[in-house]
N, C-alpha and C positions, 0 to 999 in steps of 0.2 A: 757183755755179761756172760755169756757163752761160751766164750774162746776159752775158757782152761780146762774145763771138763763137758762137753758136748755131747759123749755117749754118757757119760755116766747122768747127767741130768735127763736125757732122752730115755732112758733104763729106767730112772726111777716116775717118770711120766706115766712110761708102757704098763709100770707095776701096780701104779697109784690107779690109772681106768679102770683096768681088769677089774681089781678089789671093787671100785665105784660102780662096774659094773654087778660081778658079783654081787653085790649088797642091794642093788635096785631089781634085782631079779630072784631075791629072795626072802625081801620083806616087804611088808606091802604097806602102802603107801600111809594108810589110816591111822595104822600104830604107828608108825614114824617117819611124821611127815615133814619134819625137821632132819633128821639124818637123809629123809630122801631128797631134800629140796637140796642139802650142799653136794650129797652124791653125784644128783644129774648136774649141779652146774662146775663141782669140778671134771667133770668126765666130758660136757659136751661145753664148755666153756674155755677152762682152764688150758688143759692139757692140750686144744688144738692150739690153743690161742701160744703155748709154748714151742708147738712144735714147728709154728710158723714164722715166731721168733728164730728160733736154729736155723732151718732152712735159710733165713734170708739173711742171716750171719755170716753161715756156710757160703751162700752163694758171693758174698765180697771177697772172701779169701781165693776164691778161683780167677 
């Protein structure tokens, strides 16, 4: 799934956190506790669970 663009979906991962983070570290949780509940599960679900995909893509190509 990986192999044709690997930085460029790993770039847009790195970008997508930050924001994910960004956003849970500047509104709070009461007022929106729906924008925070997908924030932390794409930032602490999502994107590792992507990045672990890559690696172990990357790592049959060697």
């Amino acid at each position: 799934m990986f192999k044709r663009y690997p930085y460029t979906i790993g770039l847009t991962a790195v970008v997508s956190f930050i924001c994910c983070i960004a956003w849970l570290l500047t509104h709070e949780a009461c007022m929106h506790p729906l924008g925070n509940g997908l924030a932390a599960w794409w930032a602490f679900i999502v994107v590792p669970t992507l990045f672990i995909a890559i690696a172990e893509e990357a790592g049959d190509e060697a």
